[in-house]
C-alpha positions in Angstrom: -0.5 4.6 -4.9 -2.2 3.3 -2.0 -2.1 4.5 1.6 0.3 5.4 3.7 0.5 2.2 6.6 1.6 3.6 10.0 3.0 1.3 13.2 2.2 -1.7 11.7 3.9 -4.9 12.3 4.0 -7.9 9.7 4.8 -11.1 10.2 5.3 -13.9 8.2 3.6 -12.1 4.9 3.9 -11.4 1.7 4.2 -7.7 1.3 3.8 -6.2 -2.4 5.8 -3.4 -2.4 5.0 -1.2 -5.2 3.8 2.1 -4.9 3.3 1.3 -1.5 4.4 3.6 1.7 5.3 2.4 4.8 6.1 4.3 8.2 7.4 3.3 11.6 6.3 -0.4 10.6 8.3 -3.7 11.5 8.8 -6.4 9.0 9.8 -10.1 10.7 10.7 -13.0 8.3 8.1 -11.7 5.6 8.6 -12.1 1.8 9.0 -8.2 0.6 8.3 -8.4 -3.6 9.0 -6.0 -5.8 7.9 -6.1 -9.3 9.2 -2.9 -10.7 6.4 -0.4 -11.0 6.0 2.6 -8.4 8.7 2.7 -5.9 7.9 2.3 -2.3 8.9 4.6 0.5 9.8 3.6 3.9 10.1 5.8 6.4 11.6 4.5 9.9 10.8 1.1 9.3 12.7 -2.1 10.6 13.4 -5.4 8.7 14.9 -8.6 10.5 15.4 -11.9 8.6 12.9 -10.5 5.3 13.9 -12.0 1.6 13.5 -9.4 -0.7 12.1 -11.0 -4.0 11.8 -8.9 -7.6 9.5 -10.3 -10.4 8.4 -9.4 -13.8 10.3 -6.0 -14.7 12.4 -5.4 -12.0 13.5 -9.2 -11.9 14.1 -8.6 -15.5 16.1 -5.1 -14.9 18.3 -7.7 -12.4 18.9 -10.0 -14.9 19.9 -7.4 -17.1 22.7 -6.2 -14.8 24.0 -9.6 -14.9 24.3 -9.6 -18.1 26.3 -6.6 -18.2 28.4 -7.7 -15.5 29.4 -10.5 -17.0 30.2 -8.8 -20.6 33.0 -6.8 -19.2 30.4 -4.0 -17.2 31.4 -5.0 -13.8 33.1 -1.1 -13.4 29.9 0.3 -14.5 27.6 -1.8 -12.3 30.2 -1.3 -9.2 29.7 2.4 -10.0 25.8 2.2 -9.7 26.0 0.1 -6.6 28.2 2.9 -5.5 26.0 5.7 -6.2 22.8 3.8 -4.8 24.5 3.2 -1.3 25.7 7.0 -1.3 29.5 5.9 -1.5 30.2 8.5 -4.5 29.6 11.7 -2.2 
């Protein structure tokens, strides 16, 4: 995992996101890519007008999904969703 990054402000970047931790930072129009290994933490952090990419297994874990969805899954993936966003407490 790397370091934590404090306060920092990104703009216009590609930020890899795995295993990284990020605190009180601000994230304009950047790129945030996620490629399924360590989850990062954010702590406080802001995001305006960021696309949030996912490559190799996490793109793959999204495709997956799909596929589900589209068999007949579409309660089971609504019930993940709902679980994720903290709507099943």
């Amino acid at each position: 995992m790397s370091a934590l990054q404090t306060a920092t402000i990104f703009n216009h970047e590609t930020v890899p996101l795995d295993g990284e931790s990020f605190a009180d930072c601000e994230f304009r129009s950047c790129r945030m890519v996620y490629a399924g290994e360590a989850p990062p933490s954010f702590d406080n952090c802001r995001f305006s007008d960021c696309d949030w990419k996912f490559e190799g297994p996490a793109a793959r874990t999204l495709a997956h999904l799909k596929v589900v969805w589209g068999a007949g899954g579409k309660a089971q993936i609504q019930a993940m969703i709902k679980e994720i966003t903290g709507g099943g407490r």
